[in-house]
C-alpha positions as CSV (number, residue, x, y, z in Angstrom):
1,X,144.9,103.9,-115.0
2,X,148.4,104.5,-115.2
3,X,150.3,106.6,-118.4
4,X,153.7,105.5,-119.5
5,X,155.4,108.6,-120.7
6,X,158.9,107.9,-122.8
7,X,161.5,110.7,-122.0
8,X,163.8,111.9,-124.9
9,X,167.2,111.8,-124.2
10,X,169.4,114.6,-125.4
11,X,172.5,113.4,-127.8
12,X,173.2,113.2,-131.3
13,X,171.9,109.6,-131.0
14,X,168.5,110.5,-130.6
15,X,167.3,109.7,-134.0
16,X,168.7,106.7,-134.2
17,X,168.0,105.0,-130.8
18,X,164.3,106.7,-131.0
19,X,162.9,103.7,-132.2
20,X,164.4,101.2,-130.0
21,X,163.7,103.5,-126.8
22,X,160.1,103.7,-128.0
23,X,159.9,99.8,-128.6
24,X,161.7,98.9,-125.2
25,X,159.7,101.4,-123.3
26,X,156.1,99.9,-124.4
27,X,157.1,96.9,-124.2
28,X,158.1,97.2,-120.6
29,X,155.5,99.3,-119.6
30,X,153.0,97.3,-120.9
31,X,154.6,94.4,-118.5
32,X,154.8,96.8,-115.4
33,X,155.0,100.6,-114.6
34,X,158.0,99.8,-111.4
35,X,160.4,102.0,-111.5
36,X,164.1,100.0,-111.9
37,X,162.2,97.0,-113.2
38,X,164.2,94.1,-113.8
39,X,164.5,92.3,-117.2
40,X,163.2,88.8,-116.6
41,X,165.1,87.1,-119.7
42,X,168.4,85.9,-120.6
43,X,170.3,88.7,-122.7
44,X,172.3,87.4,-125.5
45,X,175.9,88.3,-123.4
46,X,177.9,86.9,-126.3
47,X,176.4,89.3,-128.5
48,X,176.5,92.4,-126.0
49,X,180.1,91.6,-125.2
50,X,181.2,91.6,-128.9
51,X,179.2,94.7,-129.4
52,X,181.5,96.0,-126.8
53,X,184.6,95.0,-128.5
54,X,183.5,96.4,-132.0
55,X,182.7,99.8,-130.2
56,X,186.2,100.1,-129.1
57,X,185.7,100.6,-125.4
58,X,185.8,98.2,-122.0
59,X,183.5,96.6,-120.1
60,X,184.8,98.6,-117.2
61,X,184.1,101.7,-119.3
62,X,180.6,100.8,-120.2
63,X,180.0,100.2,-116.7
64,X,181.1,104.0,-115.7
65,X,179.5,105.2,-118.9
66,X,175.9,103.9,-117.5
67,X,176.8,104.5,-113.4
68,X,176.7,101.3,-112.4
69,X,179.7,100.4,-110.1
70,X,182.1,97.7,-112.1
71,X,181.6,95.5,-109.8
72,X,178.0,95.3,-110.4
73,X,177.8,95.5,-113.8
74,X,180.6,92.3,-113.8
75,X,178.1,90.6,-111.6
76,X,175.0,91.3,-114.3
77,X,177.0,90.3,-116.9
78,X,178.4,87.0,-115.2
79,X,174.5,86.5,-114.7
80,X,173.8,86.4,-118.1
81,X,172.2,90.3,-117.9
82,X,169.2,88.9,-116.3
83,X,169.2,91.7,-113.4
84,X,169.7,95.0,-116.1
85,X,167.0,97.7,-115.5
86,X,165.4,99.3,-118.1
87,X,167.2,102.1,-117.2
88,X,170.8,100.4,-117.8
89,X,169.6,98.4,-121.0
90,X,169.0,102.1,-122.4
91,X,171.9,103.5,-121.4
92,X,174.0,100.5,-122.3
93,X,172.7,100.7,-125.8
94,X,173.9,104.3,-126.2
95,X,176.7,103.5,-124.8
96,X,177.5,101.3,-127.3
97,X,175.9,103.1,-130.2
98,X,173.3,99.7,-130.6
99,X,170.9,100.2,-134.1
100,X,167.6,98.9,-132.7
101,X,168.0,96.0,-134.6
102,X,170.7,94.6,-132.5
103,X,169.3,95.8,-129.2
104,X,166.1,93.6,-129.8
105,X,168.0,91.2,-130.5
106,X,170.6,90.7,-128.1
107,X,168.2,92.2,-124.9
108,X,164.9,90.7,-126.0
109,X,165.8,88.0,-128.2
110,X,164.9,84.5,-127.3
């Protein structure tokens, strides 16, 4: 069988993003163990994007803040978030400073 292991990640934000990293994490994991795996659902862009806005920074800024060329993450977005990776839906909510409440909601909401 394979083990899902959820890394910490170091910042002051750990306590509050714990519980959405641990929620996101089993979720996916229970849905597949790929590394990059994509999201198959629509995230809730309208939310994301005035998330964004309320944190005071660009959408060009999140982009460098997670490593994802600008381009790319224009692209993701245009696509209604439907290709983010675990990995960048993470990133993108600490980015952002996202309670867990609103990253359930806007990247696994229905």
């Amino acid at each position: 069988p394979v083990l899902c292991s959820i890394s910490a990640y170091p910042s002051t934000l750990y306590h509050q993003t714990v519980g959405l990293m641990v929620q996101l994490s089993l979720y996916f994991c229970a849905l597949s163990t790929a590394k990059g795996m994509r999201l198959n659902m629509k995230t809730n862009m309208q939310k994301l994007r005035g998330k964004i806005v309320e944190a005071g920074i660009t959408q060009e800024a999140v982009a460098d803040l997670i490593g994802v060329d600008r381009s790319t993450f224009y692209r993701k977005v245009k696509s209604e978030g439907i290709s983010f990776t675990i990995g960048e839906v993470h990133k993108i909510a600490n980015a952002i400073q996202l309670t867990q409440q609103e990253a359930v909601e806007i990247f696994l909401g229905n």
